[in-house]
C-alpha positions, 0 to 999 in steps of 0.5 A, a space after each residue: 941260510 943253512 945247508 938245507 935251506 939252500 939244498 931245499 932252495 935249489 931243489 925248488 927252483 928245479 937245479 941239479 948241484 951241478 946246474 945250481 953251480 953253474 946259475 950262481 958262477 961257482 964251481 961244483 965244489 963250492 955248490 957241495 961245501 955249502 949243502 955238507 955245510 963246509 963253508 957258509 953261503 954267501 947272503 946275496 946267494 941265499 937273498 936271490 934263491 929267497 927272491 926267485 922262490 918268493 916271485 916264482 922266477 926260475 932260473 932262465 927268467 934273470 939269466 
C-alpha cells in the first residue's frame, strides 16, 4: 500500500490521522510517517484497511 493508498484508505473509512492511529494501535506519529511515507505500512495494516473498504465494514463493526 503507498502512502496515498492508505491516506485514501482511512479517508474512506471516515478516520481522522488521529482516529486511524488509534483503530490500528499506533501512535499518531507512526499514522503521519506512513501518509509522508517515511516508514513503509505494514501488509496486515493495508490487508484489514483493503478488507473493511471491500465489505463496507466501518471501524465500530471489528472493534
Amino acid at each position: 500500500m503507498t502512502p496515498k493508498q492508505y491516506a485514501d484508505a482511512i479517508d474512506r473509512l471516515g478516520l481522522s490521522q488521529r482516529s486511524a492511529a488509534a483503530f490500528l494501535g499506533v501512535g499518531e506519529r507512526q499514522s503521519r510517517r506512513w501518509i509522508a511515507g517515511e516508514n513503509a505500512i505494514p501488509e496486515s495494516v493495508a490487508k484489514l484497511l483493503r478488507l473493511m473498504i471491500r465489505l463496507k465494514l466501518r471501524p465500530d463493526d471489528v472493534s
